[in-house]
LUMKOLSE-83651 format. One record per residue (C-alpha): x, y, z; residue in one letter. Coordinates in steps of 0.1 Angstrom, whole numbers, plus 5000, padded with zeros to 4 digits. Each point is the difference from the previous one (the first is absolute). Layout:
REM residues N
<rec <X,Y,Z>,A>
...
REM end
This chain:
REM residues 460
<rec <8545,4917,7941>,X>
<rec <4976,4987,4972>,X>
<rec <4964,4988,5007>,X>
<rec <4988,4967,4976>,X>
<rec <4972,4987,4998>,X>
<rec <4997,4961,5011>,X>
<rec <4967,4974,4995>,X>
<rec <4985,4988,5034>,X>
<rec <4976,4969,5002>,X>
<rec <4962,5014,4995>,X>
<rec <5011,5023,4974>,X>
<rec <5011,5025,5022>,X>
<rec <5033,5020,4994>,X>
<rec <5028,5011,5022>,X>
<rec <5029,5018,4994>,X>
<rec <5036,4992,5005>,X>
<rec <5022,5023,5016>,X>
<rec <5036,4991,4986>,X>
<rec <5028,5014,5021>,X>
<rec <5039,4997,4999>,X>
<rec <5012,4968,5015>,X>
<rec <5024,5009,5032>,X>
<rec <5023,4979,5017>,X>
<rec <4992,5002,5036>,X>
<rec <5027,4985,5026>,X>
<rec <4979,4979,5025>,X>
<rec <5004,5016,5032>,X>
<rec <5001,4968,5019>,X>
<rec <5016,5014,5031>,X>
<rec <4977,5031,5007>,X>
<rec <4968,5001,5020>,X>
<rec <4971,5021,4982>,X>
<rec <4986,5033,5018>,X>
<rec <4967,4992,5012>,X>
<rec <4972,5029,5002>,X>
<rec <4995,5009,5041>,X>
<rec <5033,4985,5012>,X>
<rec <5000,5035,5023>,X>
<rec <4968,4993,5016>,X>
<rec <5003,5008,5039>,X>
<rec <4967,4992,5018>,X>
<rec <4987,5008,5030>,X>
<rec <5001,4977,5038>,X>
<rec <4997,5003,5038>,X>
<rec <5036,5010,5004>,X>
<rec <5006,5030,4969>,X>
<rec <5004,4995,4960>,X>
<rec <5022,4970,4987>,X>
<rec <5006,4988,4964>,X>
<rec <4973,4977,4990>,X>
<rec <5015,4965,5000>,X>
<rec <4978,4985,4971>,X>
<rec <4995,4958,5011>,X>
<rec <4971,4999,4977>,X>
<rec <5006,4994,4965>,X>
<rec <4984,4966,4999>,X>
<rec <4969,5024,4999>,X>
<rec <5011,5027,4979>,X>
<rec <5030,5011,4988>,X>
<rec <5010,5038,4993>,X>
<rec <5006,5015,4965>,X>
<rec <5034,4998,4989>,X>
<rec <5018,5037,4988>,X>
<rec <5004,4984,4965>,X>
<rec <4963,4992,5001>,X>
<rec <4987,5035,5008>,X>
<rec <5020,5017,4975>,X>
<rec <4992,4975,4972>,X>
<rec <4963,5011,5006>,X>
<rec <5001,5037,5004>,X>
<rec <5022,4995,4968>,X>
<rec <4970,4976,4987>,X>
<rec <4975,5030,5012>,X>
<rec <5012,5029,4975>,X>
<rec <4988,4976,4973>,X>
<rec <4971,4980,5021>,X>
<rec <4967,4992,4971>,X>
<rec <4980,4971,4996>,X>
<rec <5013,4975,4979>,X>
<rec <4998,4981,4969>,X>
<rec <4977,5017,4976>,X>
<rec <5014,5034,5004>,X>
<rec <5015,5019,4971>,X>
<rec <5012,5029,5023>,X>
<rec <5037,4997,5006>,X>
<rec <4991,4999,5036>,X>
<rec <4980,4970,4992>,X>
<rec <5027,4985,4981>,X>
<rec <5028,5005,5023>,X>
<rec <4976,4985,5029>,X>
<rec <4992,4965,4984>,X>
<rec <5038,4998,4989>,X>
<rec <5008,5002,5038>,X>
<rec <4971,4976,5012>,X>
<rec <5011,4976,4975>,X>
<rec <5039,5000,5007>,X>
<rec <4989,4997,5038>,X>
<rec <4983,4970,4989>,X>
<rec <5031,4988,4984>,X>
<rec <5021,5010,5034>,X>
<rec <4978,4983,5021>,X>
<rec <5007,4968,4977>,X>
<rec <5031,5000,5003>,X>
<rec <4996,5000,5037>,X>
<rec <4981,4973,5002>,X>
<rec <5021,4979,4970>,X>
<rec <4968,4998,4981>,X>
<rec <5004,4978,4975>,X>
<rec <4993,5012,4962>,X>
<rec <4967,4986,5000>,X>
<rec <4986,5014,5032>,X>
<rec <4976,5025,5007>,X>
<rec <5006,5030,5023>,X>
<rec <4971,5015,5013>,X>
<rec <5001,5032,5022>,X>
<rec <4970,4992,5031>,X>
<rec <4998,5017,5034>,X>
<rec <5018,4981,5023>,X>
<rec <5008,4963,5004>,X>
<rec <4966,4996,5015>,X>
<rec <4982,5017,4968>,X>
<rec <5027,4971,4979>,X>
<rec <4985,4973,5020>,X>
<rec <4964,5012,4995>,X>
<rec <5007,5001,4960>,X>
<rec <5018,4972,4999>,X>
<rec <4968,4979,5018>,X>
<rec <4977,5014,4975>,X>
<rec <5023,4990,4968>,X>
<rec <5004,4963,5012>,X>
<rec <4983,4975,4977>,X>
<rec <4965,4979,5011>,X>
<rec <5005,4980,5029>,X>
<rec <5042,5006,5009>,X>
<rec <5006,4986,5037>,X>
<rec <5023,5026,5016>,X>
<rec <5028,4983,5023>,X>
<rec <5010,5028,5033>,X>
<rec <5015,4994,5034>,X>
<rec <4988,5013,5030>,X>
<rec <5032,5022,5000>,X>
<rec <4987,5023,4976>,X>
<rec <4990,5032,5002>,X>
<rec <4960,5011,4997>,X>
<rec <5006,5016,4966>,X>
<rec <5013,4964,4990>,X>
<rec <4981,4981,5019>,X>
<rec <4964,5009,4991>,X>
<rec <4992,5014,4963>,X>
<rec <4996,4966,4985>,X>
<rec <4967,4989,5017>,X>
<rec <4992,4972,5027>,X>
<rec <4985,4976,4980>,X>
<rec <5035,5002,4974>,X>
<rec <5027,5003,5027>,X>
<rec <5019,4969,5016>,X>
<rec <5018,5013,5030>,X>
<rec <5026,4986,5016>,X>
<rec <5014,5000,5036>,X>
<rec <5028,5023,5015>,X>
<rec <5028,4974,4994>,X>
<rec <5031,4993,5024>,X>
<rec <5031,4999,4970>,X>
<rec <5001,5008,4965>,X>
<rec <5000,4961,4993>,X>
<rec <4968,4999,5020>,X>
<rec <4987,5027,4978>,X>
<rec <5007,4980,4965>,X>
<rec <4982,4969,5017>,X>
<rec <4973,5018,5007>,X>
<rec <4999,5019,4969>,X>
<rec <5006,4964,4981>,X>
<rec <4974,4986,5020>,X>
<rec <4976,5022,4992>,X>
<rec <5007,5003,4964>,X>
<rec <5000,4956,4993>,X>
<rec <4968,5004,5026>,X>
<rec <4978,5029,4976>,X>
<rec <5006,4995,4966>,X>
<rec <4989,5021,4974>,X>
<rec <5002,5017,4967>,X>
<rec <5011,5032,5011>,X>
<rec <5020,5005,5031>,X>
<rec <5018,5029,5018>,X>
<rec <5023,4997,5025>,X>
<rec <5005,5036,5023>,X>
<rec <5028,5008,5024>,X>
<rec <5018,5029,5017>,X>
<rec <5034,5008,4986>,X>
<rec <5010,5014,5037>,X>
<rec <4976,4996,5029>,X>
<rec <4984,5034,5011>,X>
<rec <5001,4987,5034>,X>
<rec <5036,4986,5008>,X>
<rec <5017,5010,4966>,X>
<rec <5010,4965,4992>,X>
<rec <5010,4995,4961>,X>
<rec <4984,4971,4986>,X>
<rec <5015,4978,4969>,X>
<rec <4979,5012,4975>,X>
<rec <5019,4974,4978>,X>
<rec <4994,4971,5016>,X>
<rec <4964,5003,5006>,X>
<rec <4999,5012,4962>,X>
<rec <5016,4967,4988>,X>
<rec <4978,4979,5021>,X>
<rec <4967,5018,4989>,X>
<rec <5011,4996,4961>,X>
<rec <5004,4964,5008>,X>
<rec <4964,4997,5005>,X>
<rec <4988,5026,4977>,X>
<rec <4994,5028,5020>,X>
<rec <5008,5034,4996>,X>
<rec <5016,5025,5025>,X>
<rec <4990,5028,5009>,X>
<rec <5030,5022,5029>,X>
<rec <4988,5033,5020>,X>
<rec <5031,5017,4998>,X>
<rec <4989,5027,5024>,X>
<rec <5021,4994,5027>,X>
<rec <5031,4995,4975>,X>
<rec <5000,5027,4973>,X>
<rec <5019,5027,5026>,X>
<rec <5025,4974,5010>,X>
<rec <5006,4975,4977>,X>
<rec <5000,4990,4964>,X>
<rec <4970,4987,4982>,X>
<rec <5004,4979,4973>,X>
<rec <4969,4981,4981>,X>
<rec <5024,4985,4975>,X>
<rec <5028,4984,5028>,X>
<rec <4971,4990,5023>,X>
<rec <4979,4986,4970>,X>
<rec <4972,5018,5015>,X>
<rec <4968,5006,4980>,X>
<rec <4985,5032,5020>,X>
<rec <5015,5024,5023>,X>
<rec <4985,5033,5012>,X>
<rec <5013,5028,5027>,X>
<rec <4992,5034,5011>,X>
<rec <5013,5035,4992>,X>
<rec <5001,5010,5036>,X>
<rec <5018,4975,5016>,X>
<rec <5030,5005,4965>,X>
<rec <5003,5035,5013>,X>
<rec <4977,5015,4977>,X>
<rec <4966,5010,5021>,X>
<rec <4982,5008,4968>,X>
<rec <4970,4981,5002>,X>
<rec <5016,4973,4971>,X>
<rec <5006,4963,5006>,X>
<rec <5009,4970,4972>,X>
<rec <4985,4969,4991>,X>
<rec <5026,4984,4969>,X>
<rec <4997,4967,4987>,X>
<rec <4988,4972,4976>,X>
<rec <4974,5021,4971>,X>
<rec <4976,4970,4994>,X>
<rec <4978,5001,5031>,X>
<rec <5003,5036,5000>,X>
<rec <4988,5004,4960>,X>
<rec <4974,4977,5008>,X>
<rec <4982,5013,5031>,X>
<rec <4978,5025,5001>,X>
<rec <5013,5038,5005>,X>
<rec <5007,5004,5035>,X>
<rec <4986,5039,4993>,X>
<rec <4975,5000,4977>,X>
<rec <5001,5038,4979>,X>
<rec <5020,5021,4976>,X>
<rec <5037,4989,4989>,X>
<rec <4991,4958,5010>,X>
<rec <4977,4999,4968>,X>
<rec <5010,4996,4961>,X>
<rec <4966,5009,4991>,X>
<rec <4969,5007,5011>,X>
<rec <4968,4996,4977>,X>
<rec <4964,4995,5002>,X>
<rec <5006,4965,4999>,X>
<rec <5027,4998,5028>,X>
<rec <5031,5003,5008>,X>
<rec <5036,4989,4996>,X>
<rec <5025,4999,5025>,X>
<rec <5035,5011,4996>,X>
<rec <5030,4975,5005>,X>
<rec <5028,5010,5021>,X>
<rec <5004,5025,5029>,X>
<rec <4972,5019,4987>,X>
<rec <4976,4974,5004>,X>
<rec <5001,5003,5038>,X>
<rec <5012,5036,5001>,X>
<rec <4969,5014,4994>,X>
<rec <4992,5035,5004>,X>
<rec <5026,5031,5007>,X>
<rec <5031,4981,5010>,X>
<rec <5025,5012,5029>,X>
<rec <5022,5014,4980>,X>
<rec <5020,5017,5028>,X>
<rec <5002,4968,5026>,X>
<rec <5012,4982,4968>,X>
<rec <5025,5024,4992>,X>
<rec <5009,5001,5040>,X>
<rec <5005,4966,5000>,X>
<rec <5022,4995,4970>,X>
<rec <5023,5025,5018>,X>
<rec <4998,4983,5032>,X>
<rec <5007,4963,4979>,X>
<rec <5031,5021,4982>,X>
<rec <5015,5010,5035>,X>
<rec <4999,4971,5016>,X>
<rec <5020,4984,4970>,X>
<rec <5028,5019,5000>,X>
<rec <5000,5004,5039>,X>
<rec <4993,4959,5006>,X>
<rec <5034,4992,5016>,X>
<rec <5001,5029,5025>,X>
<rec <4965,4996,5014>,X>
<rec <5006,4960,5004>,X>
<rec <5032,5010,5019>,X>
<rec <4979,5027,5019>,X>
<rec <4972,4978,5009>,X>
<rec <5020,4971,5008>,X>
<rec <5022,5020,5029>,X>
<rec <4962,5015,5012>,X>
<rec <4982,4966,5002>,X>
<rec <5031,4984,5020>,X>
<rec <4996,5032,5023>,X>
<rec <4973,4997,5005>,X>
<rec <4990,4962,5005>,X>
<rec <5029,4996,5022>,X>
<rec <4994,5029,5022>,X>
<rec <4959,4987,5006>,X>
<rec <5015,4966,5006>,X>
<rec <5024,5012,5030>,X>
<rec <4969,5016,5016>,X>
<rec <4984,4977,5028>,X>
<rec <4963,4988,4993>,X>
<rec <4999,5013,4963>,X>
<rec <4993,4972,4972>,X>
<rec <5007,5000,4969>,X>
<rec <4977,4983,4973>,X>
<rec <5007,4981,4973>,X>
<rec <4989,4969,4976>,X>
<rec <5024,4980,4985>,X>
<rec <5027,5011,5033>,X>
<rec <5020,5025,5009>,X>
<rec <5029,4992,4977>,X>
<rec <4978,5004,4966>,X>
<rec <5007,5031,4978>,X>
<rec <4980,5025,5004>,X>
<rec <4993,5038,4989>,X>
<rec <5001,5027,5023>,X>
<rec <4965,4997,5019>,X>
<rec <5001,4985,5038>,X>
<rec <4970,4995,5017>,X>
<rec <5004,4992,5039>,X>
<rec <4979,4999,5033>,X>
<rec <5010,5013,5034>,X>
<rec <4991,4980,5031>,X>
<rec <4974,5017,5018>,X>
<rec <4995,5026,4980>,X>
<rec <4969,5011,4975>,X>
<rec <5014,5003,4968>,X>
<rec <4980,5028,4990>,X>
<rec <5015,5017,5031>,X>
<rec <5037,4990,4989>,X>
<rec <4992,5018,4970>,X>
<rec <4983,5035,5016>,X>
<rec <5032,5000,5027>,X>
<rec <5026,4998,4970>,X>
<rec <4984,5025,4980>,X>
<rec <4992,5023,5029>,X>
<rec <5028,5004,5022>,X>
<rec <5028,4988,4975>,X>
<rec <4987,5013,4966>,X>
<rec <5000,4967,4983>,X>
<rec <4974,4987,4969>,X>
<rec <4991,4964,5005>,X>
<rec <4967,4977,4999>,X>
<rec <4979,4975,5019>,X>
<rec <4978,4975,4995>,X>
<rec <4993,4972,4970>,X>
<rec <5011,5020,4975>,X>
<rec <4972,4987,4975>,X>
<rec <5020,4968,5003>,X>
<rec <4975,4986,5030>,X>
<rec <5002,4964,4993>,X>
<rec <5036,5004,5004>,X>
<rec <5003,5018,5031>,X>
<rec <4973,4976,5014>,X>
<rec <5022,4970,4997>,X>
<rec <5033,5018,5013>,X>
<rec <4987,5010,5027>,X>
<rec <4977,4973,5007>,X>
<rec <4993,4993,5040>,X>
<rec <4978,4975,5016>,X>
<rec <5007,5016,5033>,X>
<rec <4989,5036,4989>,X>
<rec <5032,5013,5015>,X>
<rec <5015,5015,4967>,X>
<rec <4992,5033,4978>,X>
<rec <4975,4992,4974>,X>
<rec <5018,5027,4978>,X>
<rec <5036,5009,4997>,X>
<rec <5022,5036,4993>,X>
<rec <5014,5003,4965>,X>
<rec <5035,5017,4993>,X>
<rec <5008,5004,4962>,X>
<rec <5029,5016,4985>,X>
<rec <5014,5015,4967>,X>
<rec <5017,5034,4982>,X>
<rec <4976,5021,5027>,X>
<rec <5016,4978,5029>,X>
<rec <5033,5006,5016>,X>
<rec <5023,4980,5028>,X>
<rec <4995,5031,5023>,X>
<rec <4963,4991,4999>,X>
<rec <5005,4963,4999>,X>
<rec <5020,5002,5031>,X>
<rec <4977,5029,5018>,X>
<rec <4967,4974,4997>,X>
<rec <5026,4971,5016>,X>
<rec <5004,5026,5027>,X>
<rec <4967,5008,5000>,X>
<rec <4987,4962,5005>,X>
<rec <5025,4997,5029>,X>
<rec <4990,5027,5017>,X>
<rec <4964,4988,4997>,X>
<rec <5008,4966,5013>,X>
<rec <5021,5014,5034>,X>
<rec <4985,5034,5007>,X>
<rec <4965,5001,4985>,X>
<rec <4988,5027,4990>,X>
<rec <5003,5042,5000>,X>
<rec <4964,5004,4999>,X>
<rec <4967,4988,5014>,X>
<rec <4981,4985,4971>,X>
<rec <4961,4988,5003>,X>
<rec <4983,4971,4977>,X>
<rec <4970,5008,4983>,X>
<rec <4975,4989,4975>,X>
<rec <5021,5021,4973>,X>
<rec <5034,4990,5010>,X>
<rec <5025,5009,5027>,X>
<rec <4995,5042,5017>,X>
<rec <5027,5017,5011>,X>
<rec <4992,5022,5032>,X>
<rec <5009,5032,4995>,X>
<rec <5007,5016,4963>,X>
<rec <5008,4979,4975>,X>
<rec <5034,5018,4983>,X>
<rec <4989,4987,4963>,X>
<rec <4971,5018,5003>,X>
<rec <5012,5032,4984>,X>
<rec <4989,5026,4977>,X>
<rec <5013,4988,4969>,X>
<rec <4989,5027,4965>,X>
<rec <4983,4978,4970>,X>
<rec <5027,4992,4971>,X>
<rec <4973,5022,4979>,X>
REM end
């Protein structure tokens, strides 16, 4: 392995770690080892295997992921300006993840790649980038993250619509109704409510045709299925780290450079400037002018890996999640009073996330009985998506939940799970519950001791 020294924008200088070329067969039919998949937990009845229905949330590292950073660890320094071979092998890594992560994405040649947070921390940079006066396009589907950086005053949004043609007449509407120099159009690549794909195309096409950019939250997608800027025509996308199976505290924002050379840095310090004198300052172009400070060099290197695995592995976890969603929607759909929500219909393609209400039952409750007597992970309520739920489950009479359970699946998930929460809901629905559970101002009480509430040692 040689080190070489390679020119960054701002006059910095990282190295390039050059490394033999090998030819890797795709392993298209094999599902990748995630971290935890022994997990038992404890419930009412004795210790099961944790059935994890909650990726939609937060996914688990993957194998490949925790091994690429210990392996990143040995070597771990800051980066860029070091002349330690530490150093140097360090910024080589961070700037081949960036190059990973591209490829993920299909960045074009001219895009920037910048390593943020999480999708909300892309959102909130993205907001501050936009030029004077842009009027931001979102539906009501969106979630929170996507839905409020861009300021009231800026932000056109548009109703929970019944079809995806409904949604481009809005969208058209809306964009012939607010005209502007500079427009963005935002949308969800999958809904983190019901998991419905939208056509990123199509909307992309019809927001070019009135000279608007795009801008896709991916979060949803990136685990599942293939984001592409170049295919969609997309200008901006942006997903998290720990919903990609890398829970590393990295997320993405990658798209057009001239917004983001021209706004201000989003973090204002050391590695975003090209010089600093008495009488001010220049800003860096590039990644580094909104990656200011001591980057995350692990969660970037965690995420390359997890972008990497999911590659090669694309084929088997589509087949994997494909045979788990049909489990499990068609299981919920056989038991008596439970409802499934969607917004374009139940026939729409969707990701691996189902959310669904249970007649006569709190959701909250739904949740607390699944996870205490049957050892399954799920969530309740709006999921940061409340405009959404509000129109799903929209009642005049006041007769329906207000907030719904959420079942998610991926690589943690498996059919013995899927089918065990099916069971589960059924025996809700006919038998009740094992327990006597109170409501209080914090949430729902089980009498008695709770079986979660164990004595569990600190990781450190």
């Amino acid at each position: 392995m040689s080190v070489l020294p390679s020119s960054l924008c701002g006059g910095a200088t990282a190295p390039v770690v050059r490394t033999r070329t090998l030819h890797v067969v795709p392993e298209a039919h094999s599902l990748p080892a995630v971290v935890g998949s022994d997990l038992r937990v404890p419930t009412l009845h004795g210790e099961v295997a944790y059935a994890n229905l909650d990726h939609a949330a937060s996914t688990p590292a993957l194998e490949t992921v925790r091994e690429a950073v210990d392996r990143a660890l040995r070597t771990y320094s800051s980066v860029h300006r070091g002349a330690g071979f530490a150093s140097r092998v360090t910024s080589a890594w961070f700037e081949q993840a960036r190059a990973e992560v591209a490829a993920f994405v299909g960045a074009r040649a001219d895009d920037t790649v910048i390593f943020t947070r999480s999708t909300t921390d892309s959102w909130a940079l993205l907001s501050k980038a936009l030029p004077s006066r842009t009027t931001v396009f979102v539906f009501g589907t969106e979630h929170h993250s996507t839905l409020l950086p861009w300021g009231r005053f800026r932000t056109v949004r548009l109703p929970v619509p019944q079809t995806v043609e409904d949604a481009r007449q809005l969208l058209e509407e809306a964009l012939v109704d607010h005209p502007s120099r500079h427009r963005l159009v935002v949308l969800t690549a999958a809904s983190n409510v019901t998991g419905e794909v939208w056509p990123i195309e199509r909307f992309s096409a019809l927001a070019h045709e009135h000279g608007a950019r795009v801008a896709v939250d991916a979060a949803q997608l990136s685990a599942h299925r293939t984001i592409d800027l170049d295919a969609w025509d997309a200008d901006y996308v942006a997903f998290s780290g720990h919903k990609t199976y890398a829970p590393y505290g990295a997320g993405v924002l990658a798209g057009r450079s001239d917004w983001l050379d021209a706004g201000n840095p989003y973090l204002l310090g050391g590695g975003a400037t090209r010089s600093v004198t008495e009488d001010g300052t220049t800003w860096a172009t590039g990644p580094a002018r909104h990656e200011g400070g001591s980057p995350n060099v692990i969660g970037a290197v965690a995420l390359a890996a997890a972008c990497a695995t999911i590659t090669r592995h694309r084929e088997a976890i589509e087949a994997h999640e494909e045979q788990l969603l049909g489990s499990l929607r068609a299981g919920l759909e056989e038991v008596p009073g439970v409802e499934l929500l969607s917004i374009f219909g139940d026939e729409h393609d969707r990701v691996g996330v189902v959310a669904f209400t249970v007649d006569g039952w709190d959701s909250s409750l739904v949740s607390q009985v699944l996870s205490v007597e049957h050892g399954i992970g799920v969530r309740d309520g709006k999921f940061c998506a409340h405009l959404l739920v509000d129109e799903l489950l929209d009642d005049p009479w006041g007769e329906r939940s207000t907030t719904a359970v959420r079942a998610s699946i991926g690589l943690g998930s498996t059919l013995e799970g899927v089918e065990r929460l099916v069971a589960a809901v059924s025996r809700l629905v006919e038998e009740g519950t094992d327990a006597t559970w109170t409501r209080t101002d914090a949430g729902w009480s089980i009498e008695g001791a709770d079986p979660r509430d164990v004595e569990v040692q600190r990781p450190w």
